[in-house]
N, C-alpha and C positions, 0 to 999 in steps of 0.2 A: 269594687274590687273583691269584699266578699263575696255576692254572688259569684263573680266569676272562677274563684277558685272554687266555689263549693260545685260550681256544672262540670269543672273539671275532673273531678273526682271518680263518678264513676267509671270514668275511660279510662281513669290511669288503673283504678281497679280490674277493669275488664282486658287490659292488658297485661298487666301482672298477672291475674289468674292465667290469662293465655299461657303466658313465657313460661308460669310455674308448670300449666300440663304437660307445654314443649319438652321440658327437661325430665317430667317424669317418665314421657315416652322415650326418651333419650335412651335415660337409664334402666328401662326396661329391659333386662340382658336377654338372648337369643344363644342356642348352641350351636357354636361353629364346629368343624371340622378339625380345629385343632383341639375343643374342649371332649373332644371323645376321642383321639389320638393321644391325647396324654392325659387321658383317666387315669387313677388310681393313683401312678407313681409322679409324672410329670405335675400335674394337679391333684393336689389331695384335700380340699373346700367342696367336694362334690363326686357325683359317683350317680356318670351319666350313661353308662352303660352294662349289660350284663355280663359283671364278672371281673370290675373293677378294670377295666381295660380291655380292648377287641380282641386281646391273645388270651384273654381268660384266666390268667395266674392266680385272681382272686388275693392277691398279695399288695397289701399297702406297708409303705415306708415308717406311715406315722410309729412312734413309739413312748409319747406320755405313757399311755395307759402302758403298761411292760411288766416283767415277770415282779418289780417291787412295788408297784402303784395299783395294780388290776384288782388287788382286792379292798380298794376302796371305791370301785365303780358301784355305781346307785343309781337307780332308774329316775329318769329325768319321768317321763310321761309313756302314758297308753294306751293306745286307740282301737276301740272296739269298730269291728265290722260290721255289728250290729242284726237284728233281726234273727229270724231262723237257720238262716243262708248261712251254714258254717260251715259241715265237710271240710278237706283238705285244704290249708292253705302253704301253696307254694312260693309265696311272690318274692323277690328279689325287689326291695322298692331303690327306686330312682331318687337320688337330693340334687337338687342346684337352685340357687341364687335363693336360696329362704325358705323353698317349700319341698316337701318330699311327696312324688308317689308313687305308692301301692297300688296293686290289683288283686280281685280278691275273685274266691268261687262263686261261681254263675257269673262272671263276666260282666267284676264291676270293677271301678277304678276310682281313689280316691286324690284329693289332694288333699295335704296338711300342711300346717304351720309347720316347719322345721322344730322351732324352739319349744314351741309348747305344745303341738299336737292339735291345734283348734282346724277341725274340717271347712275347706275354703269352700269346695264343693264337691260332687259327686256326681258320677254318670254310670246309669245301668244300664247295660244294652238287655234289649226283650228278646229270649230266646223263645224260639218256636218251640212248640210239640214235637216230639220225637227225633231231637238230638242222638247222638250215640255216642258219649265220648267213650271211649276204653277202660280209661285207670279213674274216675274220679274229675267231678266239677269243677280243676283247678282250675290256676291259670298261671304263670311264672313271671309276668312282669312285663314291661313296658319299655317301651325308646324315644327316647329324648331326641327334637332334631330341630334346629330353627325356634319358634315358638309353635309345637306342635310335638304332642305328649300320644303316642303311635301304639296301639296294644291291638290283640287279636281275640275270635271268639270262639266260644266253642259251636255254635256253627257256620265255622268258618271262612270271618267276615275281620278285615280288616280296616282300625276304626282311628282317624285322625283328629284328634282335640284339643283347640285353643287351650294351652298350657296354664293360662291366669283366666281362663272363666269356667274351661269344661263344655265348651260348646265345639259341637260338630263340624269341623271342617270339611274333611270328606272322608267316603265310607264305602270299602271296595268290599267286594266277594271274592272271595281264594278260591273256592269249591264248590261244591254242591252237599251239605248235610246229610242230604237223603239219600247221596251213593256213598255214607260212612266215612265222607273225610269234617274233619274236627281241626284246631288250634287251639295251643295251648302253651306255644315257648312263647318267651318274650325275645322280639325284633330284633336286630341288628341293624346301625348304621352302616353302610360302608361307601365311600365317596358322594357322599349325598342321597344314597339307594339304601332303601329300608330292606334289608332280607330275612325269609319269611320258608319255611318248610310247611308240611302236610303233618297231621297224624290222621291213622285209621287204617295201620299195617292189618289190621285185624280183618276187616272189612272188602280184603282182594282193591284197595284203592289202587292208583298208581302213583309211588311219591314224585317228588317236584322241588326245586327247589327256585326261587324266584325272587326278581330287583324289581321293585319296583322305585320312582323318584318319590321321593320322601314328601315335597312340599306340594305333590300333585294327588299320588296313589296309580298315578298311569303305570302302566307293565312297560321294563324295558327289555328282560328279558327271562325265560322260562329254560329250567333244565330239568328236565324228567330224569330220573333216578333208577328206575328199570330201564336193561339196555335192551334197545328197540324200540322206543319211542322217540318221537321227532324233539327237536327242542326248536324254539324261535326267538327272535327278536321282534320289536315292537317298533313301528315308524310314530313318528308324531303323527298320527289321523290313528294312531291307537291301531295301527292294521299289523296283521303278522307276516313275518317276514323269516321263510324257515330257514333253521343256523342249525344244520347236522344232527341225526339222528345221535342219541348217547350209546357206545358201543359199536357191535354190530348184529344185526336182527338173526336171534337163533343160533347165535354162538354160544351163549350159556343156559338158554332159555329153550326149550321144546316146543313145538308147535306153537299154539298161543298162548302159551300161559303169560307169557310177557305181558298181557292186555290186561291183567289182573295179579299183578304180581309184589304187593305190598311198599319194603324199602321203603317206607317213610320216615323221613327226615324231621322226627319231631319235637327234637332240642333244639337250642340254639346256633346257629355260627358262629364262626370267630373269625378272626381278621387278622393278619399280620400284615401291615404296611413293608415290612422288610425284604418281602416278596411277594408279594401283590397279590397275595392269594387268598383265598374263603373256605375257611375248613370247615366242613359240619359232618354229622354222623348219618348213617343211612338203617335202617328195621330190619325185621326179618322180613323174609319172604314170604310170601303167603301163596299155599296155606301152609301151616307149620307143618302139614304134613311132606315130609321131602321124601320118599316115595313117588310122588305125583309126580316131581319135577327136576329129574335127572342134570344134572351140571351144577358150576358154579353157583348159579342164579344172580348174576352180578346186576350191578351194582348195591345189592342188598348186602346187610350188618359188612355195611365199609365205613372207612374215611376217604371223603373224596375232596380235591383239591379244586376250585374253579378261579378261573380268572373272570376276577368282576368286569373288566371291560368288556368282554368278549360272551360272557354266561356257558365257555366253554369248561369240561371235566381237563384238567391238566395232567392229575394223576391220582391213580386212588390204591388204596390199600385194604384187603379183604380182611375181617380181624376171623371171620367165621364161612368160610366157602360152605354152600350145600347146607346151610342152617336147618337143623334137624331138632332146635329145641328152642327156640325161641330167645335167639341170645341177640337182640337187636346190637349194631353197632353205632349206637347215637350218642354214646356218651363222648364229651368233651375230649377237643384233638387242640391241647396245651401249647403253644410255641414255649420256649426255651432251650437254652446255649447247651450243649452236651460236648465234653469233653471222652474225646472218644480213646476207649484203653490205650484201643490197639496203636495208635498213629498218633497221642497226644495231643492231635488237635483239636480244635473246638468247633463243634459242628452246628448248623442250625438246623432245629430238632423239634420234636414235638410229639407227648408223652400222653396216651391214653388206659386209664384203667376200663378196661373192656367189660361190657356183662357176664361175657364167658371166666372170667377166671382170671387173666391174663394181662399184663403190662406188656404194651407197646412201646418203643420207643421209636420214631421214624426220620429220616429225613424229611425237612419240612419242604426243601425244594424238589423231589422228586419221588418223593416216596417210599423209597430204600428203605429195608427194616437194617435197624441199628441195634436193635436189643428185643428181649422177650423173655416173661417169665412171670411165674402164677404169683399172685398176692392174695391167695386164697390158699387156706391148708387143705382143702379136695376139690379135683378137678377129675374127674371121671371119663367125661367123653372124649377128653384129650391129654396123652402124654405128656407132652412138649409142644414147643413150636420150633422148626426148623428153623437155624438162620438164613442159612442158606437160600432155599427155597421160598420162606416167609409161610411157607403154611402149617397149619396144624397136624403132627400126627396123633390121628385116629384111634380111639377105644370102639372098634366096629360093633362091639357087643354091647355098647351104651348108648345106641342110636337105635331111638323105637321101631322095632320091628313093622312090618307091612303088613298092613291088613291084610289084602289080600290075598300072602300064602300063609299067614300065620294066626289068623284068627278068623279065615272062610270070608265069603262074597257077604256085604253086608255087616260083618261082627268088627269088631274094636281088638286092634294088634296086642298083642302079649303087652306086659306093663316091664318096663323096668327101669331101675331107681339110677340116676345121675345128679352130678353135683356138678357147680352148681345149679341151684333155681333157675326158673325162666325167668326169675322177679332177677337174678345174677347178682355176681361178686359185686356189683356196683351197677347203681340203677340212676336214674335221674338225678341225685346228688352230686351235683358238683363239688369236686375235689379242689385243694389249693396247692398252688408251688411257691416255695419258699427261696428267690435268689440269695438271700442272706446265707442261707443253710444247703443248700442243694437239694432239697429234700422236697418229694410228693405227699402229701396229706389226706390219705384215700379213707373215707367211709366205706366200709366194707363188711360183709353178708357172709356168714355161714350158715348154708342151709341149704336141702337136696330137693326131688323131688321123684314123687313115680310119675312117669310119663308113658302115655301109649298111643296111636295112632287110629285113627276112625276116618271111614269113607267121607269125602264131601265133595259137594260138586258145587261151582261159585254161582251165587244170585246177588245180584246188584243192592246191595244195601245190609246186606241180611251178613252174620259172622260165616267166617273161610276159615278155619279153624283147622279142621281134621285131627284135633286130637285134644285129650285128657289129662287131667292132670293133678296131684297133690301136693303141696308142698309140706314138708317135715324139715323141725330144726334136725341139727346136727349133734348138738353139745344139751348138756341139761344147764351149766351157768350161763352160755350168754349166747347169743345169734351176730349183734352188729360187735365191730371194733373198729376203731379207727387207727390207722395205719400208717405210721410215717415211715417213705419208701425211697430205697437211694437208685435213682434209674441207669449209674453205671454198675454199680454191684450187684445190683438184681438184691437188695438184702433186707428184709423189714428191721429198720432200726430201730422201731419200739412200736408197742398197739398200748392200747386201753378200749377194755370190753365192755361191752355193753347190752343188759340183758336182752331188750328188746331190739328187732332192727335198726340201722341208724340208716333214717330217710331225709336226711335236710343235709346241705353244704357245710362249705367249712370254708373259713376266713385265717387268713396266716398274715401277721404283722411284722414290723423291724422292732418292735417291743418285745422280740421275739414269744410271740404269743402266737398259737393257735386256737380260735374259735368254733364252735360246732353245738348244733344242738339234740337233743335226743327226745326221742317220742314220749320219754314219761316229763316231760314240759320243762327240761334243763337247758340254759343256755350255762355252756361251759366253756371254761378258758383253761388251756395244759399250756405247760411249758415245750414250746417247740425243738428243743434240743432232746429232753428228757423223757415227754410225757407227763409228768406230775402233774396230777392237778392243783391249778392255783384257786379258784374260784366258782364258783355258779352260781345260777338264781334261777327259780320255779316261776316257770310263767302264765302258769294255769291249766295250759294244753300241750298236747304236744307240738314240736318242732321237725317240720319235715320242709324248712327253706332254707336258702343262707345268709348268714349274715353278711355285715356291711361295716365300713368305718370310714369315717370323714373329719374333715374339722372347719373349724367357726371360731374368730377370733380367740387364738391360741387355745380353744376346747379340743380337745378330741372325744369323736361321739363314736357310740359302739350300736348297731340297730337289727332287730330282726321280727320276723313275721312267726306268730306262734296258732295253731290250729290242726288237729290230728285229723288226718287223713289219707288218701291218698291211695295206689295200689293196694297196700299190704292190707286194709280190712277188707277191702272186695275179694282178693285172687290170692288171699295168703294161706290156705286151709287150714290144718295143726297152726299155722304158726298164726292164724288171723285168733282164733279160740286162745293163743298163751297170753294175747296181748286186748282181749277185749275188753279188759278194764278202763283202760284210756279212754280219755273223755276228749271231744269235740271241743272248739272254741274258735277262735276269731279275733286276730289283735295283732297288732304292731308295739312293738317294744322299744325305747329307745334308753341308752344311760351314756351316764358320763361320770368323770372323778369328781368323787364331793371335796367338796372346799373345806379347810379347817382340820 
């Protein structure tokens, strides 16, 4: 009888081990479609997409950490990037189910431990020789989708990755590197489609904006972003299937400049399930020189609206017609409720602080401007913005003169000085809304530039530019301030300055806290009503991403990516020299309230 039970043994063993792996694959969690539908506020255990939720509010509920608690936050752990590889880091890292990640310069991606920061694994994609990006080696982060961690490259390759090992699922091309298109936002989910813009406005590329299925990388479908270009759909045998030209050819566009005509789309989208529609920002035109190219130049520095079933434009909104200074229109197009003066109702809306200068407020369903007005103290090229009409009037004498009758065949146009910057009132920084408080949370840029105009004629690969340029602060105490803004009063209800620009996002809580980080390596906490500062902590480098907040068995975690870089030392002139002190680094930061 002994024997027999000792031969029994290893079966029952080899079965038990079975049952126990069954269940571990059980409980291997996957992201659904509802765990990125109710990011940030619906679920707050994770933060699976960019921006704290598909509308971007960048606003969580949690409120442990709060204007009495925050300054007992204390850094749990943090992770260096390691090696040379440091430049800009922009990344917004992703957490869910225990492990967090990041993406870092030159188009790497990591995983960690949540709790303690222990590296699970890591993947570097190998960039070719002669890349181009524009602004700097970042990269802004990643999408979460199924078990499949979705990031892009900068040449222009998008890259799908077994979540728990880091290995390659599969790995699609967006463009072509070598005709100057680049990637650098981090993805969007929307109905199971990963969406994905271009950069390489610089480059005469043509933007695009694009669904593909998420658990494949197959194309479903393509909208080009300059009007005049076809857009398609994609059959299952991957074949195309054309779905209307965007616009119509040579309506805002001259001869062919359309075939080279920038409008890249190379921030993020966003999502509102409430109407089913894909908001993302659209570039300048190329080339900056607008001289060349008479009209609108549409669909460039817009918001434009598309319906993800269809990859159709629904409706869009020009924030800069005939862009003559490089004021792309890619920043963040915010959903939220607006209670409108006039009529007391409550509209559905959505608020963008523009490069130019200028708060938008728009109808989220059709477009409509709702509001308008600067959140910058000098705006030079422009007045006003018309309600009525929706477009900007015109400082005709601050739009760079024409080479051609003004500085002879061949010479570089008269210079003259406009505010803002082409770096603008708000650049890649994503801003935060506050439902609790009503209020917009804008990192914001004082600072002008001389600009002037120069002959070019486009070559495939090579910059489309046609003009020059310096940038100068404004003020001798400070360039950046952050901004809390009421989008029916048009009224800045409090700033805090900041000497150097402020290039990384901002995080807004129900702890009524506002987050943000600043280039000289502060991660900072103000009180969202007030202003005041409650808190900081020095993280070694500077801060040019945004933060994040989540929680884990009744913790609440506060997290952000610290390393200086980005546009402002390449293309910041006076203002790259005020700030060349700042040092370079590489790391992810995470805290939480100490106990005791």
């Amino acid at each position: 009888m002994e024997k027999t039970r000792k031969s029994r043994l290893p079966g029952a063993l080899s079965v038990l081990a079975l049952a126990l792996a069954t269940v571990g694959t059980v409980q291997a969690r996957e992201v659904t479609d509802n765990d990125i539908l109710k990011d940030g506020t619906g679920i707050t255990s994770q933060v699976v997409t960019y921006g704290l939720g598909t509308k971007g509010q960048r606003y969580s509920p949690l409120a442990k950490v709060n204007t009495s608690t925050v300054k007992n936050l204390v850094p749990v752990w943090s992770f260096s990037f390691g090696g040379e590889k440091q430049r800009g880091q922009q990344s917004q890292p992703i957490v869910f189910d225990g492990k967090m990640y990041v993406t870092a310069s030159y188009s790497r991606i990591f995983a960690l431990d949540m709790k303690t920061g222990e590296k699970l694994w890591k993947y570097e994609h190998r960039l070719p020789e002669g890349i181009m990006p524009c602004c700097d080696v970042i990269n802004r982060g990643a999408a979460i989708y199924g078990n499949l961690v979705i990031f892009g490259t900068l040449d222009a390759q998008l890259v799908a990755l077994d979540k728990d090992t880091g290995k390659v699922v599969w790995k699609e091309k967006i463009e072509d590197y070598k005709g100057g298109y680049s990637f650098t936002a981090a993805p969007q989910i929307v109905k199971g489609m990963v969406i994905t813009g271009v950069s390489g406005g610089e480059f005469g590329i043509v933007g695009k904006v694009e669904a593909r299925d998420a658990k494949t990388g197959k194309l479903v479908w393509s909208r080009p972003t300059v009007e005049g270009n076809m857009g398609y759909k994609y059959d299952k045998d991957g074949n195309q299937v054309e779905n209307g030209v965007s616009g119509t050819t040579n309506a805002t566009w001259p001869g062919d400049l359309w075939k080279s005509g920038g409008a890249a789309p190379w921030l993020s989208a966003y999502y509102d399930p409430e109407v089913n529609l894909i908001f993302i920002g659209t570039g300048n035109p190329a080339p900056w020189n607008s001289w060349l190219r008479p009209g609108d130049n549409l669909y460039s520095s817009s918001t434009i609206a598309i319906d993800p079933d269809t990859g159709k434009i629904v409706w869009h909104y020009q924030t800069t017609p005939h862009d003559g200074w490089d004021f792309d229109g890619v920043n963040e197009f915010v959903s939220f409720d607006y209670k409108d003066p006039k009529t007391g109702k409550m509209v559905k809306a959505g608020g963008k602080a523009d490069r130019n200068g200028f708060f938008f407020v728009n109808d989220r369903t059709n477009g409509k401007l709702l509001n308008a007005f600067p959140f910058v103290n000098r705006h030079d090229w422009a007045d006003h913005i018309d309600i009525a009409t929706g477009r900007p009037v015109y400082n005709d004498s601050k739009r760079p003169p024409n080479p051609f009758t003004e500085g002879g065949e061949g010479k570089k146009g008269e210079s003259v000085f406009a505010a803002p910057s082409f770096l603008g009132g708000k650049n890649q920084m994503p801003m935060a809304y506050s439902p609790k408080t009503g209020l917009f949370y804008v990192p914001a840029n004082e600072w002008g530039m001389d600009i002037w105009n120069e002959p070019v004629s486009y070559k495939r690969g090579a910059a489309y530019l046609g003009a020059g340029f310096t940038i100068k602060p404004l003020n001798d105490d400070y360039i950046g301030a952050l901004r809390a803004v009421d989008p029916v009063s048009g009224k800045i209800v409090w700033e805090v300055k900041n000497n150097a620009p402020l290039w990384g996002g901002v995080l807004a809580t129900g702890g009524d806290l506002v987050f943000y980080g600043t280039p000289e390596g502060y991660l900072k906490a103000i009180n969202s009503k007030t202003g005041a500062e409650l808190w900081k902590f020095q993280t070694g480098s500077g801060i040019i991403a945004p933060p994040i907040t989540w929680e884990d068995n009744g913790e609440q975690y506060v997290a952000v990516v610290s390393g200086w870089g980005g546009a402002v030392p390449l293309w910041g002139g006076d203002v790259a020299k005020r700030v060349n002190m700042l040092e370079q680094g590489g790391s992810v930061w995470v805290f939480k309230l100490h106990k005791g």
